[in-house]
C-alpha positions as CSV (number, residue, x, y, z in Angstrom):
1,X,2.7,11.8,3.4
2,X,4.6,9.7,0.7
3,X,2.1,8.3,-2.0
4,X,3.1,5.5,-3.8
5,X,1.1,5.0,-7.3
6,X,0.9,1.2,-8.4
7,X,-2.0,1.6,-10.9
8,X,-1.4,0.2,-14.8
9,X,1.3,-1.5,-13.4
10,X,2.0,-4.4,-15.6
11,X,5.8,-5.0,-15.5
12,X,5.7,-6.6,-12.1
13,X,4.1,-6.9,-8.7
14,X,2.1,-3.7,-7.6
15,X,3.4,-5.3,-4.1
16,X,7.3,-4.5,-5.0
17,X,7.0,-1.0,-4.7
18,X,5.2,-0.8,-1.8
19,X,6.7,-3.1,0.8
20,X,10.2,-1.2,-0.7
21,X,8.5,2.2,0.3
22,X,7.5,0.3,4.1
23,X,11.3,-0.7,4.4
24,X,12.5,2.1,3.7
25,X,10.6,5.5,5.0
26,X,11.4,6.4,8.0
27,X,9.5,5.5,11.3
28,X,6.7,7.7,11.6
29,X,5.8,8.7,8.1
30,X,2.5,8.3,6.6
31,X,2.2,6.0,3.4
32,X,-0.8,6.2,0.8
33,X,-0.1,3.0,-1.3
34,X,-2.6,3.6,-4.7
35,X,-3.5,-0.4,-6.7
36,X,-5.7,-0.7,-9.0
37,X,-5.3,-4.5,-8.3
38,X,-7.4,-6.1,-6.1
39,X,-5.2,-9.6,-5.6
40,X,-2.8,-7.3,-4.5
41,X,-4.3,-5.1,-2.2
42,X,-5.8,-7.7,-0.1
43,X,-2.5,-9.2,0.2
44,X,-1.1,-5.7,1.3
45,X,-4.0,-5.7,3.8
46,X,-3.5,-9.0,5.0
47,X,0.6,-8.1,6.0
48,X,-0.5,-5.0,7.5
49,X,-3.1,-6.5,9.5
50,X,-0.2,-9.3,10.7
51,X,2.3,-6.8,11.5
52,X,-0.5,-4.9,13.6
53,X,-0.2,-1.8,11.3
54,X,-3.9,-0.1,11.6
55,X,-4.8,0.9,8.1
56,X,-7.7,3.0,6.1
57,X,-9.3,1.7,2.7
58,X,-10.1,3.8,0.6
59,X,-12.4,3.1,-2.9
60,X,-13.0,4.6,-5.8
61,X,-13.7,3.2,-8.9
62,X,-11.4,0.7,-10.0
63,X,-8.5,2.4,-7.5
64,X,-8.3,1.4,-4.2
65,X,-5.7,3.7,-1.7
66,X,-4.6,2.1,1.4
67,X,-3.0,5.1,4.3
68,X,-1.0,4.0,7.6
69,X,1.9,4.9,9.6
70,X,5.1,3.2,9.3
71,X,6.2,1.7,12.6
């Protein structure tokens, strides 16, 4: 599993660095995307849910850890 960690994040979109890590691990592999920002996450949900990626949510706090396979 790859784990990308977007939290504290302030020099640009948490979304950059996980849509890269989508494009380019390889079919198969699990991701565990890490925000701690929830404008983003919903929008990370909302692509997965369009490409018909199934997805868990995760909470905790302030962090929220989104895990799928990328097709």
């Amino acid at each position: 599993m790859i784990t990308i960690n977007t939290c504290n994040n302030t020099e640009y979109s948490p979304l950059i660095p996980a849509i890269k890590a989508i494009y380019t691990s390889p079919k198969g592999e699990m991701l565990e995307i890490i925000m701690d920002n929830a404008t983003a996450f919903h929008d990370l949900k909302t692509y997965l849910s369009e490409q018909k990626i199934g997805f868990r949510e995760i909470y905790q706090g302030e962090q929220m850890t989104i895990q799928f396979c990328v097709k």
